[in-house]
N, CA, C and O atoms as a DFTB+ gen file, in Angstrom:
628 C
 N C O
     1  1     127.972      66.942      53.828
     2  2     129.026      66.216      54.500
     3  2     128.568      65.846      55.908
     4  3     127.745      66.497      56.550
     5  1     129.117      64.851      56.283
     6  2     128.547      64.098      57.513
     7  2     129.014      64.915      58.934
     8  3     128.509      64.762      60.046
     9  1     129.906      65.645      58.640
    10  2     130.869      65.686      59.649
    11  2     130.259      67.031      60.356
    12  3     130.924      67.444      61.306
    13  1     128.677      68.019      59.901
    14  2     127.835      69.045      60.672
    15  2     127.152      68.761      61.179
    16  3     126.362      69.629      61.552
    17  1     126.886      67.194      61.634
    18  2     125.304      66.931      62.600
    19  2     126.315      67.260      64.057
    20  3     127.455      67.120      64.499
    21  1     125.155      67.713      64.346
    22  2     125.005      67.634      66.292
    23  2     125.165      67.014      67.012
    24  3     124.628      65.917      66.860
    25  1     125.801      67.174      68.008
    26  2     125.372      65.804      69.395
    27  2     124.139      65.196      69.343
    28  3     123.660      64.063      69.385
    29  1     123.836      66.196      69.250
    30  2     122.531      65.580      69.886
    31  2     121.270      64.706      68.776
    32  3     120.497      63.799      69.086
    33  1     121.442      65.335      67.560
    34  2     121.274      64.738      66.449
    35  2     121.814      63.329      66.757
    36  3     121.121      62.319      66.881
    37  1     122.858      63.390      66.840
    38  2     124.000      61.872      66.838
    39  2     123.552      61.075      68.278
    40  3     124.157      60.013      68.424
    41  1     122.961      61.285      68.948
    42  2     122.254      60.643      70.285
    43  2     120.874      59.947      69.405
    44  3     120.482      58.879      68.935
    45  1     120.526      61.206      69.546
    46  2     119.271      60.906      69.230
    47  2     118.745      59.316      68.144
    48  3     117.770      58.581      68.296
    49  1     119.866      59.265      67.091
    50  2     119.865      58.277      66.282
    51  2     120.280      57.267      67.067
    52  3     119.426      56.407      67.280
    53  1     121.533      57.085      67.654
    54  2     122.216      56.154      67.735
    55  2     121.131      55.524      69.456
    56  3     120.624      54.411      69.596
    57  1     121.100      56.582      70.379
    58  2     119.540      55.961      70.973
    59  2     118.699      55.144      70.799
    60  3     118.417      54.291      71.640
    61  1     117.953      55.293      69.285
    62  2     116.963      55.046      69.017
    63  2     117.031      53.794      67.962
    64  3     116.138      53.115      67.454
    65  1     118.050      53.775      67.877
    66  2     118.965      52.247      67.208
    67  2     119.117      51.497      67.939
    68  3     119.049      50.287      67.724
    69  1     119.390      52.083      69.103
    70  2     119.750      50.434      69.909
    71  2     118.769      49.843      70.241
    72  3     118.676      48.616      70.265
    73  1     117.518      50.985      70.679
    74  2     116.031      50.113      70.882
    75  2     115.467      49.124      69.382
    76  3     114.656      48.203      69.482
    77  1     116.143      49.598      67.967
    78  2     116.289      48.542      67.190
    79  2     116.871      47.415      67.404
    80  3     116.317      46.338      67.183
    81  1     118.385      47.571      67.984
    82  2     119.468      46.553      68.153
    83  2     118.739      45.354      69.178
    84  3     119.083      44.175      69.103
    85  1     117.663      45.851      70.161
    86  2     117.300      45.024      70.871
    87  2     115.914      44.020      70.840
    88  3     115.284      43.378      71.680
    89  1     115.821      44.259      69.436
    90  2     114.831      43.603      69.008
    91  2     115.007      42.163      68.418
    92  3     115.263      42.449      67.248
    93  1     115.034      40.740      68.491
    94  2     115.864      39.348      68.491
    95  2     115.260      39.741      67.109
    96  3     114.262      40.348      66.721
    97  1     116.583      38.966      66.415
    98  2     116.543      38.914      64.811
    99  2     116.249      40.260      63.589
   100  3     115.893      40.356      62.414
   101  1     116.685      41.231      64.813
   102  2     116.349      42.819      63.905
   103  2     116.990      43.175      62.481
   104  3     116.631      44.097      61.749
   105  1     118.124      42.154      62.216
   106  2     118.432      42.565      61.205
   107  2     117.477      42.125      60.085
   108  3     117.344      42.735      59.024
   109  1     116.685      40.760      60.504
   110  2     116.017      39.808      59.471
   111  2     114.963      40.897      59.485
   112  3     114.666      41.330      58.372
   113  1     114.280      41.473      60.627
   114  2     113.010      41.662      60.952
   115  2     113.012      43.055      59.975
   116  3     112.391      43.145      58.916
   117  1     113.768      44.006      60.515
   118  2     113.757      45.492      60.254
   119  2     113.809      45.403      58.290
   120  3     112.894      45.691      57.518
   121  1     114.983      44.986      58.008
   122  2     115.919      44.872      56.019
   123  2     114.520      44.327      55.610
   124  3     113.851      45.010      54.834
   125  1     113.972      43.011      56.129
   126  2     112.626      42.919      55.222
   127  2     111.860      43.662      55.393
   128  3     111.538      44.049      54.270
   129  1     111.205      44.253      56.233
   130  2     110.254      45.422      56.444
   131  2     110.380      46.898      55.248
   132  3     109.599      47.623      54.633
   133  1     112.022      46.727      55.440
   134  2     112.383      47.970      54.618
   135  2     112.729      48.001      53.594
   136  3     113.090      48.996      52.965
   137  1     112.666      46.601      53.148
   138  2     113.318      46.485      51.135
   139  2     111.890      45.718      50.783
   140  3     112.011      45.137      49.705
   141  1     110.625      45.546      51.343
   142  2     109.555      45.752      51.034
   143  2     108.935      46.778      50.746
   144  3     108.232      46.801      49.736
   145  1     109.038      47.702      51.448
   146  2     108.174      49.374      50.950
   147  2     109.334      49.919      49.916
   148  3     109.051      50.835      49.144
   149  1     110.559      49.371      49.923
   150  2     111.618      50.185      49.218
   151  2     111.149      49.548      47.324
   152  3     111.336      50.057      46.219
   153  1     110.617      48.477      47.698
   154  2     110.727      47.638      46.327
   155  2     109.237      48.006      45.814
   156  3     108.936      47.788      44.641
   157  1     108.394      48.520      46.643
   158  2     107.012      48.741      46.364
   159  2     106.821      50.247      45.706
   160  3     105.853      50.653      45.063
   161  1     108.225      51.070      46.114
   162  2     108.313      52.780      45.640
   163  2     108.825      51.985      44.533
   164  3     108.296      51.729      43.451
   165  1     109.842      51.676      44.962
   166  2     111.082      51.564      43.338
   167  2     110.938      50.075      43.233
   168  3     111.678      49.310      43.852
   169  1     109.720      49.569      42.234
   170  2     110.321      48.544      41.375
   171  2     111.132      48.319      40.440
   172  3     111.238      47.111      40.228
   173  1     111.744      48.946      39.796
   174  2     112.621      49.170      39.044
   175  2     114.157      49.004      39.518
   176  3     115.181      48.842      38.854
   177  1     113.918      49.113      41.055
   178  2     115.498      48.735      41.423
   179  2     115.461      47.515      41.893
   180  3     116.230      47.391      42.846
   181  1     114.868      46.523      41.613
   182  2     114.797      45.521      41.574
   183  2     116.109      45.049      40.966
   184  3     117.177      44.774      41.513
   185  1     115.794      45.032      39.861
   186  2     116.674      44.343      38.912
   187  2     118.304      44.632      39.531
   188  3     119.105      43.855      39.013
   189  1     118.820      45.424      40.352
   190  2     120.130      45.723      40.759
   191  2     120.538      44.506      41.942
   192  3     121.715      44.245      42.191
   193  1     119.669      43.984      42.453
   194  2     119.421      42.969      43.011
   195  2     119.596      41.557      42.180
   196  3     119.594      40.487      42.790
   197  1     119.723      41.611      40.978
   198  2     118.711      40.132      40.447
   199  2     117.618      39.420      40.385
   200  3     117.567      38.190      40.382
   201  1     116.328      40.495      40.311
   202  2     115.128      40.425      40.198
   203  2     114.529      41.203      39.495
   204  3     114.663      42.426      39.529
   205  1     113.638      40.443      38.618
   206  2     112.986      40.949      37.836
   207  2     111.448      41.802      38.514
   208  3     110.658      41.458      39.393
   209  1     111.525      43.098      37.574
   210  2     110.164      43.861      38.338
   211  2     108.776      43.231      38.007
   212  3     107.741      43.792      38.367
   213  1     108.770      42.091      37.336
   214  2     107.354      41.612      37.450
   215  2     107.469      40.608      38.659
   216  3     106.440      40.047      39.035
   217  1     108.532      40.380      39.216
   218  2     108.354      39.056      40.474
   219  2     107.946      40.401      41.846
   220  3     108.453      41.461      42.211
   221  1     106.579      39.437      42.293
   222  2     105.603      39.850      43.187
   223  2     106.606      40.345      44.681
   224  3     107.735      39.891      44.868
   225  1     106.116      41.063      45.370
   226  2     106.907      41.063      46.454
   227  2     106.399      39.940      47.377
   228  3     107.251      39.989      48.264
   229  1     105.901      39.365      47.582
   230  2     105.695      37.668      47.823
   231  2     106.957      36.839      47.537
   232  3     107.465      35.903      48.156
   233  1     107.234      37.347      46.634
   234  2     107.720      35.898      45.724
   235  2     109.535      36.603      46.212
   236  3     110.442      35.862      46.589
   237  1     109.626      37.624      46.117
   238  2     111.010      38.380      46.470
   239  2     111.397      37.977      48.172
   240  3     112.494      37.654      48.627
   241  1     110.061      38.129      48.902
   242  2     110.227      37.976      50.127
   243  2     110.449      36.075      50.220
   244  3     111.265      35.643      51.035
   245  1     109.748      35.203      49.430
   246  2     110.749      33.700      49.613
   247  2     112.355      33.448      49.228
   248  3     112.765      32.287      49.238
   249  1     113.256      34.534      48.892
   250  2     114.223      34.394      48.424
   251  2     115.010      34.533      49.262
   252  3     114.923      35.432      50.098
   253  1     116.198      33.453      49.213
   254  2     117.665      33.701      50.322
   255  2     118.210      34.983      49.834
   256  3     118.392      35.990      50.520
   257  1     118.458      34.834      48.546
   258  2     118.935      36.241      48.478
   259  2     118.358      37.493      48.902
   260  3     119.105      38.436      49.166
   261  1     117.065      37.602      48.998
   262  2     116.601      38.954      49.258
   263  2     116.691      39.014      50.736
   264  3     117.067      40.153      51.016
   265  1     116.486      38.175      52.014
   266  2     116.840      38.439      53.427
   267  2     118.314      38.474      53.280
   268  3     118.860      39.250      54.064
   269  1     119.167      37.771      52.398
   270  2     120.365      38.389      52.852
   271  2     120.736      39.455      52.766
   272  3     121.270      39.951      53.758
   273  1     120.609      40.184      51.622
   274  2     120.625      41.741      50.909
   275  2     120.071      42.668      52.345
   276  3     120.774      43.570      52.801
   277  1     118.980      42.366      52.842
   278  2     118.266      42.826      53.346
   279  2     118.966      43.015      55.406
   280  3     119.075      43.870      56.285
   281  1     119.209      41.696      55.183
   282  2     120.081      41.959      56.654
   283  2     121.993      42.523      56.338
   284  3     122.716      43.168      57.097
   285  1     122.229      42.099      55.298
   286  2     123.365      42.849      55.109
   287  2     123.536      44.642      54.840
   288  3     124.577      45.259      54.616
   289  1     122.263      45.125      54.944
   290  2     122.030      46.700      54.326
   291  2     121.725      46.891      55.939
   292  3     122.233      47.961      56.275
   293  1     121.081      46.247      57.059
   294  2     121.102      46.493      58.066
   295  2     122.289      46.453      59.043
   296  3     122.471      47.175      60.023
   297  1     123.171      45.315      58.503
   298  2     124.745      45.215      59.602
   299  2     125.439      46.455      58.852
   300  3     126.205      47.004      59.643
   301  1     125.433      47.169      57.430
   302  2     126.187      48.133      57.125
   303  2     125.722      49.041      57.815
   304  3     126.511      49.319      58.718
   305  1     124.155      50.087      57.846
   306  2     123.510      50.688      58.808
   307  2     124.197      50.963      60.077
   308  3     124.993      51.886      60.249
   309  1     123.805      50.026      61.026
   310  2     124.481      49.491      61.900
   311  2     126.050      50.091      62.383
   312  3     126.371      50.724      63.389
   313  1     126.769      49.661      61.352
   314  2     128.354      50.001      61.348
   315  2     128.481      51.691      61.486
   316  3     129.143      52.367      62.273
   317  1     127.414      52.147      60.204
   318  2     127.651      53.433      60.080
   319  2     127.247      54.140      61.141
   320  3     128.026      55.061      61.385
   321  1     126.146      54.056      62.017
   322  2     125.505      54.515      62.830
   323  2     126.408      54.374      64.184
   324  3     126.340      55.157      65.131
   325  1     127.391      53.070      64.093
   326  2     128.162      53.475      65.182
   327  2     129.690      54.073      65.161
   328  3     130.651      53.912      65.913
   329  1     129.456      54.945      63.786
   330  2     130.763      55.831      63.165
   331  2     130.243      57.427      63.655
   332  3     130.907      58.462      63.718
   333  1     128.753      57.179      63.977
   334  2     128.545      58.382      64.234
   335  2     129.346      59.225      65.797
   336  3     129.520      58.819      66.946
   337  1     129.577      60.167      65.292
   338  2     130.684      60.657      66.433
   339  2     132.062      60.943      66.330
   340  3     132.323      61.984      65.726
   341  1     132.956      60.323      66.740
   342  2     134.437      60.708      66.876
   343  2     134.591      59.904      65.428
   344  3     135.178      60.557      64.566
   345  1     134.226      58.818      65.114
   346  2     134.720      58.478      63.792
   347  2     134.105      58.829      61.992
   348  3     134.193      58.175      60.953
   349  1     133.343      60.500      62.409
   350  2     132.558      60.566      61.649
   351  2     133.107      61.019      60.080
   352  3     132.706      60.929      58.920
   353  1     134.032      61.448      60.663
   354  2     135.275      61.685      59.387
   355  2     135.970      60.904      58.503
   356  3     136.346      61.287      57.395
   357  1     136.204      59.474      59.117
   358  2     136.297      58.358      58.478
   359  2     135.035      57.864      57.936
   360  3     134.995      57.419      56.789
   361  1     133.765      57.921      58.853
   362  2     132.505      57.372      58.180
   363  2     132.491      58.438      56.654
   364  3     132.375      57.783      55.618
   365  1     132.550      59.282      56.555
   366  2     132.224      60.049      55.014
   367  2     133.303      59.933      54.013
   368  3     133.235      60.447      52.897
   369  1     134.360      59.200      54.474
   370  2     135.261      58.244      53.409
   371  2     134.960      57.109      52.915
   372  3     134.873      56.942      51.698
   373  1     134.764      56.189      53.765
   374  2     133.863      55.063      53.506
   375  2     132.413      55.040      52.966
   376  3     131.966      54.019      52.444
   377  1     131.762      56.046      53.080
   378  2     130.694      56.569      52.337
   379  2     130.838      56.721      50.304
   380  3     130.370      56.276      49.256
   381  1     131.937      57.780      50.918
   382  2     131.952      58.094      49.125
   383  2     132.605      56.826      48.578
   384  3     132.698      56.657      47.362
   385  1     132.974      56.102      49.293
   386  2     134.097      54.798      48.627
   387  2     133.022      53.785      48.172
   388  3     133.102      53.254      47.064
   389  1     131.708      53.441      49.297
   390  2     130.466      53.031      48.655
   391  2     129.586      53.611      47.998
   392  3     128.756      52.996      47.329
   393  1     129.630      54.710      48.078
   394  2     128.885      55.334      46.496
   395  2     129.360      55.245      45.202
   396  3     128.749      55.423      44.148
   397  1     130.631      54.923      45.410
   398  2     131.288      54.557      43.812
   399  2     131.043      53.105      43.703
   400  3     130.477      52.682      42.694
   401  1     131.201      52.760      44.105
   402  2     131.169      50.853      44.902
   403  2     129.192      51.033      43.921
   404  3     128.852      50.333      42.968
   405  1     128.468      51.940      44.465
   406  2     127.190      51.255      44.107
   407  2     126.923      52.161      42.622
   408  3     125.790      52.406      42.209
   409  1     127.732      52.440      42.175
   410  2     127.177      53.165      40.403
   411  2     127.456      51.679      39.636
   412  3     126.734      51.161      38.784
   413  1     128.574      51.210      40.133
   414  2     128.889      49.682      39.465
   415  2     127.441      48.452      39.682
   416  3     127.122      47.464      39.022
   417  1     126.913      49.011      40.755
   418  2     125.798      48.041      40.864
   419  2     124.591      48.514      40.484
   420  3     123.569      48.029      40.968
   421  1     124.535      49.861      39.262
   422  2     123.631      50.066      39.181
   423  2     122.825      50.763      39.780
   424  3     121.865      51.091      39.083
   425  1     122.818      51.251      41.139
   426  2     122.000      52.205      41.793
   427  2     122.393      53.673      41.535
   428  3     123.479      54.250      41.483
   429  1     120.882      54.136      41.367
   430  2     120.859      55.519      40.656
   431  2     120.681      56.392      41.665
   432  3     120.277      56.006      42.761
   433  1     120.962      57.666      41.408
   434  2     120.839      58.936      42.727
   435  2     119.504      59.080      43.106
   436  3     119.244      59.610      44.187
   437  1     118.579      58.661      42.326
   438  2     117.081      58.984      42.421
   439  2     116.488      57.699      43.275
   440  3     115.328      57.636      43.684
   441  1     117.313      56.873      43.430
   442  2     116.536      55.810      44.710
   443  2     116.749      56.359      45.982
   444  3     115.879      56.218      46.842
   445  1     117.877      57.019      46.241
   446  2     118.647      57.526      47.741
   447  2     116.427      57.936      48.325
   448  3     115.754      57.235      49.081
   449  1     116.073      58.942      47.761
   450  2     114.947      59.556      48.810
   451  2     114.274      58.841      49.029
   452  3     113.603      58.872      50.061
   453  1     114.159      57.545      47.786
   454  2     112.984      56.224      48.042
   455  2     113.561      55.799      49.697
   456  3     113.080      56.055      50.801
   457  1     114.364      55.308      49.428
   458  2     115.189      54.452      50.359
   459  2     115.367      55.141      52.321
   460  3     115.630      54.562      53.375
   461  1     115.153      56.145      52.079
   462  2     115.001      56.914      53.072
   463  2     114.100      57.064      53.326
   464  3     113.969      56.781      54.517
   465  1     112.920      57.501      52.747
   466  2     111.472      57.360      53.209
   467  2     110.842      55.751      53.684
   468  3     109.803      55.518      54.301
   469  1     111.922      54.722      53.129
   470  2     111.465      53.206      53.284
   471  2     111.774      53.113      54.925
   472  3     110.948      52.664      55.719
   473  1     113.263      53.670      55.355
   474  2     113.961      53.335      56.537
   475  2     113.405      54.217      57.595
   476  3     113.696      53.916      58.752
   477  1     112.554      55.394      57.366
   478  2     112.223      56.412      58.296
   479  2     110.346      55.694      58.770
   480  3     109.635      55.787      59.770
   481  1     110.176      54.885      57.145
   482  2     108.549      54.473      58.137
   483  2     108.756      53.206      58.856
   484  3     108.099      52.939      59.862
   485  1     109.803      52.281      58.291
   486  2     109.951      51.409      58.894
   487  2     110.202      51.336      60.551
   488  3     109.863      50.584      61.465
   489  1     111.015      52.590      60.397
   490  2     111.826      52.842      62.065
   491  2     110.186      53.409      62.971
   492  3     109.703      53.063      64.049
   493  1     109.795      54.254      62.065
   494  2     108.243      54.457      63.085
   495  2     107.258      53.280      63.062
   496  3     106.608      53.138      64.098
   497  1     107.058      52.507      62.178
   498  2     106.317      51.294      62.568
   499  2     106.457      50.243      63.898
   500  3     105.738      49.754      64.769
   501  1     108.189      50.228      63.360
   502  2     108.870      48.954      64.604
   503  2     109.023      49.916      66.109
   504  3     108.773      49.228      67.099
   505  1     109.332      51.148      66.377
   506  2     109.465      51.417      67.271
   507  2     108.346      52.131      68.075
   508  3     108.463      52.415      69.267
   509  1     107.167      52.417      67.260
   510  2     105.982      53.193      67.645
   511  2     106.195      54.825      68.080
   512  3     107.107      55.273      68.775
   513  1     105.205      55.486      67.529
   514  2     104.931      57.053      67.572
   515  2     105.641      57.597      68.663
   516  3     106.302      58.634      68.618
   517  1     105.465      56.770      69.776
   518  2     105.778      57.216      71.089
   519  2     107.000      57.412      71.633
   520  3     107.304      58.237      72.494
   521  1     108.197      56.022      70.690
   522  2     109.545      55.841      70.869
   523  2     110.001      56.874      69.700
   524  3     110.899      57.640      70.049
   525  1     109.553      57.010      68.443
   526  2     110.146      57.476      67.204
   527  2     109.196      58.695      67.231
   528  3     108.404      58.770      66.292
   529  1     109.168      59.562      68.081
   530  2     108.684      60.744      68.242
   531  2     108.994      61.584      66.953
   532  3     109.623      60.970      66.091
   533  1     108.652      62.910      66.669
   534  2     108.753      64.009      65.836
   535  2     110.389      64.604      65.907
   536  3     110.972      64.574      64.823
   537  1     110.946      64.985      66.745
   538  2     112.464      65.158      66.931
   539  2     113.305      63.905      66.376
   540  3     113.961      63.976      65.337
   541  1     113.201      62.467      67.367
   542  2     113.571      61.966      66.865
   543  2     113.607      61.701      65.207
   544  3     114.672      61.654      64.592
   545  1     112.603      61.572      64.719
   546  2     112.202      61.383      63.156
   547  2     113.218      62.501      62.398
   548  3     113.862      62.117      61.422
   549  1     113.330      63.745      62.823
   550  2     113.854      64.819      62.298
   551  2     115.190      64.246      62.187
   552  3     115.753      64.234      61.093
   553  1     115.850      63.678      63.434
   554  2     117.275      63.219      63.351
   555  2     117.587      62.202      62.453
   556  3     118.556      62.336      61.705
   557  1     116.982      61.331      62.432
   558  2     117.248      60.423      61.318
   559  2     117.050      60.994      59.947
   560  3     117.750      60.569      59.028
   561  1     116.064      62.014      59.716
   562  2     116.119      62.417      58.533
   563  2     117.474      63.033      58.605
   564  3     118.345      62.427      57.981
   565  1     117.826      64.099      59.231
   566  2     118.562      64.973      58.863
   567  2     120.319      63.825      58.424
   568  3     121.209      64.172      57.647
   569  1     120.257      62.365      59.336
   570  2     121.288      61.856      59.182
   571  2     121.389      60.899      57.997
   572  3     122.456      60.679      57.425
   573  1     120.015      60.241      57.596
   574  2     120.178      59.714      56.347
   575  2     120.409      60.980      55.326
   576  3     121.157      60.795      54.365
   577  1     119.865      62.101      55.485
   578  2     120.746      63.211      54.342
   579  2     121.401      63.163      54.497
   580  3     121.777      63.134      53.325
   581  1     122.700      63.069      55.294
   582  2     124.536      63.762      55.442
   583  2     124.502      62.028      54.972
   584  3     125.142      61.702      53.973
   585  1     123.940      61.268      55.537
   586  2     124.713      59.661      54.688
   587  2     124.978      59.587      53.425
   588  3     126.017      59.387      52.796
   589  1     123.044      59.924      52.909
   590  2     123.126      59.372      51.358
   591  2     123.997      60.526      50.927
   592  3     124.891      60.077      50.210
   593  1     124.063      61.407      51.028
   594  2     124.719      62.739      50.065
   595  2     125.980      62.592      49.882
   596  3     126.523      63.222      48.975
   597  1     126.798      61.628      50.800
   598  2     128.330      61.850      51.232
   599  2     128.182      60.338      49.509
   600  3     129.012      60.249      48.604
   601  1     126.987      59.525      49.650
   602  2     127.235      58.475      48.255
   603  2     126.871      58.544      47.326
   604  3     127.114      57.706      46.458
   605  1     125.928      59.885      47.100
   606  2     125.457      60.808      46.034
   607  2     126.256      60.964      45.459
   608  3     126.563      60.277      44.485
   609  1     127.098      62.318      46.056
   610  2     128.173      63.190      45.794
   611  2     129.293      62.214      45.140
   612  3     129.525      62.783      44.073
   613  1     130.050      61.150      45.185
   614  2     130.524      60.128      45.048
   615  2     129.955      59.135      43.473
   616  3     130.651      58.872      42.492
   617  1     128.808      58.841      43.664
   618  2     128.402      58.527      42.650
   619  2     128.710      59.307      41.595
   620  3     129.156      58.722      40.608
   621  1     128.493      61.356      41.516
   622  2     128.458      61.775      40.296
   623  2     130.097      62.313      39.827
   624  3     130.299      62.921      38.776
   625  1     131.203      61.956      40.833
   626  2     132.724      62.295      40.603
   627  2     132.620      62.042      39.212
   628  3     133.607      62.168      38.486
């Protein structure tokens, strides 16, 4: 449940987001970065998208649909990350409400760790070793766990 991270945990992310937020076109920049390595673990979740797993990630990356998918998984991000805190109790309602929301679309419990390992190298690529330090890294892990789990948990009601 979302509602045991730390202050400082909850700094630490939401910190280190905004040095995302201030990057021009981060939603385009970051969602493709990260539904590239996500589609390169899990081809297979392709298809939840409307793509077939033999289309190249070339060919995924010319698609309107896939930057939209891709910046729309970043403005949700985004939202959630600024639930972190006083509204974190509502964020793990809206959580399980999209984890049911995504069994209808097909996404399985076994992408959640892909998908997290996609968003944790991405965040150290774009922000460098130096900004996305070892602590930091820890916080985001520890907060994409209380995320995905709150749409895990949800998925298997």
């Amino acid at each position: 449940m979302v509602v045991d991270m730390s202050y400082k945990t909850c700094c630490s992310v939401i910190d280190s987001w905004e040095q995302i937020r201030n990057i021009e076109n981060y939603e385009d920049k970051v969602g493709t970065k990260l539904f590239i390595k996500f589609f390169d673990l899990e081809p297979e979740a392709r298809r939840i998208f409307g793509f077939r797993e033999r289309h190249s990630l070339e060919d995924l990356v010319k698609s309107r649909r896939f930057y939209k998918h891709a910046a729309y998984f970043i403005q949700m991000l985004d939202k959630a990350i600024g639930m972190l805190g006083p509204d974190i109790e509502m964020l793990t309602d809206i959580l399980m409400e999209l984890g049911k929301k995504h069994v209808s679309y097909g996404v399985e419990p076994e992408f959640f760790p892909s998908m997290g390992r996609s968003l944790i190298e991405t965040l150290e690529e774009t922000l460098g070793k130096d900004k996305f330090d070892v602590e930091t890294k820890g916080c985001w892990v520890e907060v994409y766990g209380a995320l995905s789990y709150d749409m895990i948990r949800a998925q298997k009601m």
